[in-house]
N, C-alpha and C positions, 0 to 999 in steps of 0.2 A: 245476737244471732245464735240459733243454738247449732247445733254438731249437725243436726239431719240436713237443714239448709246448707251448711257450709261444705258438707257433702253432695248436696245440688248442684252447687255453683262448680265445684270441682270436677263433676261429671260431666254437666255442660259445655267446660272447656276441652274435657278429653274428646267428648263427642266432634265436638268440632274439630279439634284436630284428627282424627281418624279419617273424616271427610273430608281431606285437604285435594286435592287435586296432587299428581306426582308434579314436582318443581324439576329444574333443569339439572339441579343438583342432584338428586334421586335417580336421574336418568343416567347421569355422568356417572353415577356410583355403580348402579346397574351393568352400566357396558363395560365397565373397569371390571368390575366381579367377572365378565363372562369372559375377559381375557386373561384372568387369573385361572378360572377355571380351564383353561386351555391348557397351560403352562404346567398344572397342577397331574403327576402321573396319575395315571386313572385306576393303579391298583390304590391309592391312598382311595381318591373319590369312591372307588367298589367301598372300600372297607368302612367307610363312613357313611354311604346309604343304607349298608348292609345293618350295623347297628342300630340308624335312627329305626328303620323299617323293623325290627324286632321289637324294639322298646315301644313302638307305637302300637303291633299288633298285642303284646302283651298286655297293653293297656283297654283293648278294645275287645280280646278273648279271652283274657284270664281270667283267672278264677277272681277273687272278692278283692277288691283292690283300695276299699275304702279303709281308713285310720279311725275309726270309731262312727258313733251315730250320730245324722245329722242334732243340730243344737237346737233345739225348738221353743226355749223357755228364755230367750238373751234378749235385750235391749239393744236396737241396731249401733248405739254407740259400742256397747260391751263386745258387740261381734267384730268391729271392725277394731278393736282396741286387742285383741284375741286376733285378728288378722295379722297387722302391725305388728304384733310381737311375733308370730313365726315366719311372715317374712325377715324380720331383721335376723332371725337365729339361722334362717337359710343362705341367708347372704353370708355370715360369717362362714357358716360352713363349707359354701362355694367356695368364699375368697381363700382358707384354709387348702381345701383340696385344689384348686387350681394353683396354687402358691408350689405345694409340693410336687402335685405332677409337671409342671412347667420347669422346675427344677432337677426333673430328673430326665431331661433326653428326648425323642424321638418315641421313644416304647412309650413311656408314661404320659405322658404330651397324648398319646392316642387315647390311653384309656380313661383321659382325660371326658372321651365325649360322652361313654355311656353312663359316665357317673352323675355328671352336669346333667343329663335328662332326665337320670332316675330320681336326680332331688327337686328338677323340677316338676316333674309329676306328681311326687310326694307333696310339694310344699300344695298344686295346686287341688288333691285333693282334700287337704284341709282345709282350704280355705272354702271350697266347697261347703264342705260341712257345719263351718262355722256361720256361713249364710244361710243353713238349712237345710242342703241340697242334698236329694240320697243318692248318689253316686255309683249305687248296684241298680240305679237302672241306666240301662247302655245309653238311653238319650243324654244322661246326664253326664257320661262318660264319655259322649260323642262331644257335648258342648266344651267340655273341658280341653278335647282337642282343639276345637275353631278357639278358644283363647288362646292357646298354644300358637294359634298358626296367626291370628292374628298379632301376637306378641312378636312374631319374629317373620315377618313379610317384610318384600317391598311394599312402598304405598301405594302404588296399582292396587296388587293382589288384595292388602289389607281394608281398600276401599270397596272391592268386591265381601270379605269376608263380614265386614262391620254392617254390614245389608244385612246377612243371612242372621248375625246376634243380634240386630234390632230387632228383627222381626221373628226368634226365635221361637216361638209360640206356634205361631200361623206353620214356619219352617219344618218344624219339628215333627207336626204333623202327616208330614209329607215323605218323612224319611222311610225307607225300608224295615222289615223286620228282618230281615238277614243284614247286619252290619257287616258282612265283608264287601260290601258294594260300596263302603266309602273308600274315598280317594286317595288312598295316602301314599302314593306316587306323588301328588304335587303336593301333598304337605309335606313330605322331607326332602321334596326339592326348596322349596322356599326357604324352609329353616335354615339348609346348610349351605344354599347361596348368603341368605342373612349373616350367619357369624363368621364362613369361612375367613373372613379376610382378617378378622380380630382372633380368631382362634388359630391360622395358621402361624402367623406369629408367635403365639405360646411352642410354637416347634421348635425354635430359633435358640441357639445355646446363650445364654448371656441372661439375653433378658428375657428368657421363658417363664421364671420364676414371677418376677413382677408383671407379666402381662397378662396371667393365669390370675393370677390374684385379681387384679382390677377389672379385668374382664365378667369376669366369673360376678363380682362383686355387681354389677352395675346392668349385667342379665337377668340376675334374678330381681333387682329393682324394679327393671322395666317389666318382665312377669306381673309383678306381685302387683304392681298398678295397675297394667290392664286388667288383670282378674278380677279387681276390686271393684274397678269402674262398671268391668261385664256385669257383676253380680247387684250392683248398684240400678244398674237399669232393671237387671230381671226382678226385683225387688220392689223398684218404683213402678214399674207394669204390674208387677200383681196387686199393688194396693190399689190402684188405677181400678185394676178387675173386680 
């Protein structure tokens, strides 16, 4: 079997799980988070919308955001062997800086979040590129987002999102040429219901340190697989095309 098939098969599985129906568990989890979120003071909740909502608009107005040019000259094994490798150096890095700020308190614990998104952005413009993707253009910056929001949804939401990167092509087409018209009200609501119940933990004195570290470690796993899978269909569609 070579690498491109066994990346078939691996696809396919993710596909399917993306299309799962929410289970009763998913729902139990849900309502759990929305009475955590209750209990949770709402200057914390401001100061954590406040951040994701900078770092997403930064990502969607700033200036050149890409880490070099797309790679145009790679064998899909070679790109995703180049994938693999800077996901794993991310993850240390996360599990690193969550270790330390978990370790230091309440203050550090917080700036814990802007830093976890800015390596996730980072990691997922690479990988971008390493699929080929040019990244200065906003649609390509937009889809980067839907992995993002995909990566860190409930399964509802993420059964609505996995619609829009199936069919991102047809989708894409349709988007505005003012990108302030995306939504990112409910993508940094989804993300930070997603981690809040594993990241508020990292707040906790004791075991802030270790929950920062495996957290952080096993976030950016789940990233770095969805993005792969994303970039694996958009790949399989184009040769399709």
């Amino acid at each position: 079997m070579t690498y491109e098939e066994q990346a078939h098969i691996q696809l396919q599985f993710w596909q399917h799980k993306m299309q799962k129906k929410p289970t009763l568990g998913d729902r139990i989890s849900k309502g759990l988070q929305d009475k955590i979120n209750k209990i949770i003071p709402e200057k914390l909740h401001a100061a954590i919308t406040t951040v994701i909502e900078k770092m997403i608009k930064g990502v969607l107005f700033g200036a050149r955001h890409t880490t070099g040019s797309p790679k145009a000259d790679l064998s899909f094994q070679m790109r995703e062997v180049n994938v693999k490798n800077r996901i794993e150096f991310y993850q240390k890095t996360a599990s690193v800086e969550g270790a330390v700020t978990g370790a230091g308190g309440f203050l550090l614990g917080l700036a814990d979040f802007p830093i976890l998104i800015a390596l996730k952005m980072k990691l997922l413009f690479e990988i971008a590129a390493f699929y080929g993707f040019d990244v200065d253009d906003y649609k390509e910056r937009l889809y980067i987002l839907y992995i993002f929001q995909l990566a860190f949804s409930s399964q509802q939401k993420r059964n609505e999102v996995y619609k829009l990167i199936e069919n991102w092509k047809e989708y894409s087409e349709t988007l505005p040429v003012d990108v302030q018209e995306f939504n990112w009200r409910t993508f940094q609501q989804e993300y930070r219901d997603y981690i809040d119940l594993a990241k508020m933990a990292q707040l906790l004195p004791v075991i802030g340190a270790a929950v920062g570290a495996v957290v952080n470690y096993k976030l950016i796993d789940q990233l770095g697989d969805t993005a792969m899978n994303c970039y694996r269909m958009r790949m399989q569609l184009k040769q399709l095309g």
